[in-house]
N, C-alpha and C positions, 0 to 999 in steps of 0.2 A: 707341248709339242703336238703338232700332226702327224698321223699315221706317217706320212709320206717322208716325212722331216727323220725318220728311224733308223732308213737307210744313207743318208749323209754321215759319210766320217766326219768329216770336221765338226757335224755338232754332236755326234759322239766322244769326238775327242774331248770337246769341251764341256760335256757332262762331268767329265772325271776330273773338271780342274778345281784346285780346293776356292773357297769362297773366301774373299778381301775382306781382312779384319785393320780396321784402324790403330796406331800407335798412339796413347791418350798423351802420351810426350811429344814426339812428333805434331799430334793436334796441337798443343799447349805453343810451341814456340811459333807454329804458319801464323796461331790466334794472336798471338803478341805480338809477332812483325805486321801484322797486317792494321793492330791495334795504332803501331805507333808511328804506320804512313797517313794511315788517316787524320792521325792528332798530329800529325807535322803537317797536311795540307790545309787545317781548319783556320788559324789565322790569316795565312793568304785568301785565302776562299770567303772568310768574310769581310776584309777589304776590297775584295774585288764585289762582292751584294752590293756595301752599302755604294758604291761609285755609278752599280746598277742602277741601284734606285735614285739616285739624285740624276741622272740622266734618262731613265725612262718618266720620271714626274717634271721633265722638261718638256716633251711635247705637249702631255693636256694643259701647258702652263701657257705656251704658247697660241696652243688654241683658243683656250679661255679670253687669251688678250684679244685677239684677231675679233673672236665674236662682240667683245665688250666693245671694241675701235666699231663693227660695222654697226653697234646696236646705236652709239652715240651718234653717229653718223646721217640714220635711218630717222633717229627723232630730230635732228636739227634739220634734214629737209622736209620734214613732215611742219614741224616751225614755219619752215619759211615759206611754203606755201600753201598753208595756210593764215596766215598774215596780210594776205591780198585783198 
């Protein structure tokens, strides 16, 4: 506290209040509930990854094509003319 902070009732008042102690039982059942949202959302959660991933390994799949179309492309007018 600051000097100045001495003369506030209010955090006078609140010196005097006792200090929050945890229930190790009450802890035990939040840990449990909380345990068994988590483990009830994991199988949706990793159906939804893998759908992730087969759809984000779609566009470089795409592009790979597009580059490999312009690259055939590039050598077959480079063929043709040079053929003259």
């Amino acid at each position: 506290m600051r000097p100045d902070d001495a003369s506030d009732p209010l955090l006078r008042a609140m010196a005097h209040l006792p200090a929050l102690t945890s229930d190790a039982t009450r802890d035990a059942r939040v840990r449990a509930r909380c345990h068994a949202a988590l483990a009830a959302r994991r199988p949706q959660r990793v159906a939804v990854d893998k759908r992730r991933r087969r759809v984000r390994g779609l566009g470089p799949a795409c592009v790979g094509l597009l580059c490999a179309l312009y690259l055939v492309s590039v050598i077959g007018e480079a063929l043709r003319l040079g053929s003259f």
